[in-house]
Steps between C-alpha positions, in 0.01 A plus 500: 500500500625171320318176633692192562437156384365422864274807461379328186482174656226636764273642216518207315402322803185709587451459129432144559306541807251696341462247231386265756283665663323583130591914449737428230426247193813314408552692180519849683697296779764427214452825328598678827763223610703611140496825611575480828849321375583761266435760796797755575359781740225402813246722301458261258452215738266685702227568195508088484363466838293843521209349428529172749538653846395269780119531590395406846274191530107475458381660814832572718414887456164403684659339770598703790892489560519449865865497690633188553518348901768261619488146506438352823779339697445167333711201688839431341519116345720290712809555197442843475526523878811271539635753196447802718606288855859426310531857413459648814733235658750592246498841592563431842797291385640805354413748787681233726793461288549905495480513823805263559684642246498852718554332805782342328645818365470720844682210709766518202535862552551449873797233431639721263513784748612280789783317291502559159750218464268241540361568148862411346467164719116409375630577134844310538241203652268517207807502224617158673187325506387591083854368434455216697169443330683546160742241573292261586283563210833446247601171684135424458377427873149687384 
């Protein structure tokens, strides 16, 4: 498979990582860095890092790998808390505001099945007051 120039761009990378932490000398790092440029196929990027997979540090093999526990609950700073207060109460907001916007729907329902004409009235209403409000906003009252 063809590697990309971000392919190339990661060995080149761990290239330079192994320089610093003393596997490579700089004239092999340069040596391999050339050839990792003129690389066309992942084969021939993987034979440039073959030889510098990742060892484990000095002793972690010794140490026994035990699961991790949870954190205790640890007391919130006072921001963090007011963060977390203001959510909450914003979700609230929003839980109140749906549930006015179905009680508002369900009573319009029940005017529209007890007169449906009444809708025609509230619309007429709201035309007159926006062109109110645009008049006055062209004679420049606002």
């Amino acid at each position: 498979m063809r590697a990309s120039e971000s392919d190339r761009q990661v060995v080149m990378e761990r290239l330079r990582q192994a320089v610093e932490e003393g596997r490579l000398d700089v004239p092999e790092y340069q040596d391999r860095v050339d050839a990792a440029m003129q690389a066309k196929v992942y084969s021939e990027l993987d034979v440039l890092v073959a030889d510098l997979q990742q060892l484990p540090p000095p002793g972690f093999a010794d140490a026994g790998l035990e699961p991790t526990t949870a954190m205790p609950g640890a007391p919130l700073s006072k921001v963090n808390q007011q963060i977390r207060d203001s959510a909450n109460e914003g979700s609230r907001r929003w839980k109140i505001t749906g549930v006015a916007v179905v009680i508002a729907a369900v009573l319009a329902l029940i005017m529209f099945a007890i007169s449906p004409q009444i809708f025609l009235y509230i619309a007429i209403g709201i035309l007159v007051i926006l062109v109110l409000f645009v008049v006055a906003a062209v004679a420049g009252l606002f």
